[in-house]
C-alpha positions as CSV (number, residue, x, y, z in Angstrom):
1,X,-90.7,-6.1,33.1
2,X,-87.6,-5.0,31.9
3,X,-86.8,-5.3,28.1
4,X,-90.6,-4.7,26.9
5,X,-92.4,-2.2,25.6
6,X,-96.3,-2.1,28.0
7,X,-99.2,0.6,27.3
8,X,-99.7,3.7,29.6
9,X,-102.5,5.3,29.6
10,X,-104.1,8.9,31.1
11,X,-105.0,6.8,34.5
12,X,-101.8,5.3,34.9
13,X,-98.9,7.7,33.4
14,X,-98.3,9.0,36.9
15,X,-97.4,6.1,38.5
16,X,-95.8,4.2,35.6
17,X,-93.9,7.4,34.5
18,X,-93.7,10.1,36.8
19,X,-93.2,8.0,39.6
20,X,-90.6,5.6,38.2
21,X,-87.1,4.9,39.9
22,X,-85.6,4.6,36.5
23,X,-85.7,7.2,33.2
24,X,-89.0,6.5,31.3
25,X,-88.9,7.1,27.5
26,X,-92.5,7.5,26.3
27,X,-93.5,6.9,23.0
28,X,-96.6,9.0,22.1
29,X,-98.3,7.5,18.7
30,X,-101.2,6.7,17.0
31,X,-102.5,3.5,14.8
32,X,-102.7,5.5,12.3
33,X,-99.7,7.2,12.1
34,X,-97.1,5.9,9.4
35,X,-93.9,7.0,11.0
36,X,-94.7,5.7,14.3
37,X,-94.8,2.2,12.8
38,X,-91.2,3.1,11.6
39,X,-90.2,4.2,14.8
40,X,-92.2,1.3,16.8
41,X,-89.8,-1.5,16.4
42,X,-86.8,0.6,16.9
43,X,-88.3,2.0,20.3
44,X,-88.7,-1.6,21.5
45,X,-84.9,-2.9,20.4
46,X,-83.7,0.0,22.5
47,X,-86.2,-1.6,25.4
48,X,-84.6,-4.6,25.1
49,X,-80.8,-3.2,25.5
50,X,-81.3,-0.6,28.2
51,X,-82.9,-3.5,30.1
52,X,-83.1,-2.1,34.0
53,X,-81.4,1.6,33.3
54,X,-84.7,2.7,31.1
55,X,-88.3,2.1,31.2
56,X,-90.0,1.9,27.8
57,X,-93.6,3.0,27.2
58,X,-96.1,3.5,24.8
59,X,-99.2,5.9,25.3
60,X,-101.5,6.0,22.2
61,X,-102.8,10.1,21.5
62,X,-106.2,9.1,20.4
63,X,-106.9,7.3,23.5
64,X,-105.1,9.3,26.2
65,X,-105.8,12.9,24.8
66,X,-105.3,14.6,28.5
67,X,-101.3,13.4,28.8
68,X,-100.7,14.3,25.7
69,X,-102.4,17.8,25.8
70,X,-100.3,17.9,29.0
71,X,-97.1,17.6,27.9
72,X,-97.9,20.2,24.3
73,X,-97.3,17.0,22.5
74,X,-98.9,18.1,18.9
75,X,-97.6,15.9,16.1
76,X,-96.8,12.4,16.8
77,X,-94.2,10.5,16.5
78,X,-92.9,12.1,20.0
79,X,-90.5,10.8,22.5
80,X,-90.2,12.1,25.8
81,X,-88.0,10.9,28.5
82,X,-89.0,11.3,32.2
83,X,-86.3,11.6,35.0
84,X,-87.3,12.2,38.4
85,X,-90.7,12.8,37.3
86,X,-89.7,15.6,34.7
87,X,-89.4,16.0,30.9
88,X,-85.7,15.7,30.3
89,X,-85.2,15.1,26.6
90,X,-88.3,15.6,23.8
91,X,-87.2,14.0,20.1
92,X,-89.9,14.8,17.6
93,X,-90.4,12.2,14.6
94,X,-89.1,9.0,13.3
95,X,-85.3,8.8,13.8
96,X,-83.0,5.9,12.4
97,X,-81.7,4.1,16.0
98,X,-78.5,5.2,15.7
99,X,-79.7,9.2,15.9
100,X,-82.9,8.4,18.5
101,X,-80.1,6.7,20.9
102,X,-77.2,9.1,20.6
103,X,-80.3,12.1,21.6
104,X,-81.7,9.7,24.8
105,X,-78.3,8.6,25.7
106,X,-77.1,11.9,27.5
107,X,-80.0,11.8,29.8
108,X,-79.5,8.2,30.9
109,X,-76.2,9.4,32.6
């Protein structure tokens, strides 16, 4: 649905990422983790404005270690966007919305 933030996991990250008709920026985070709590609500307001142009997911590292092994994703918070079923953008730790949307915007064109 667009506009909301769902959970992927290691069983279903190729069909809800790879395979998506739209750009997919993936959160990977943690409970844990501090600054993915900072980033978390500014991950969703973007969700909510990009509407049908960008997919919004979360995949949580301590529960899907294989994807994020995968994609050499080592400290969290990380953002990837998918296009076509590729990385095209990777934004390491918790950016102020202003600076996380002016890095994701470029590959939304």
């Amino acid at each position: 649905m667009a506009g909301t933030v769902n959970e992927v996991t290691d069983s279903n990250f190729q069909a809800e990422v790879l395979e998506s008709d739209v750009p997919v920026l993936v959160d990977f985070w943690a409970p844990w983790c501090g600054p993915c709590r900072q980033v978390g609500p500014v991950v969703e307001e973007i969700a909510k404005e990009k509407g049908e142009a960008l997919k919004v997911v979360k995949l949580n590292t301590d529960e899907n270690q294989q994807t994020a092994i995968a994609y050499n994703v080592l400290s969290i918070p990380t953002l990837l966007v998918f296009k076509h079923g590729a990385e095209a953008k990777r934004v390491i730790g918790a950016y102020p919305k202003r600076k996380l949307e002016s890095e994701i915007e470029p590959t939304l064109a």
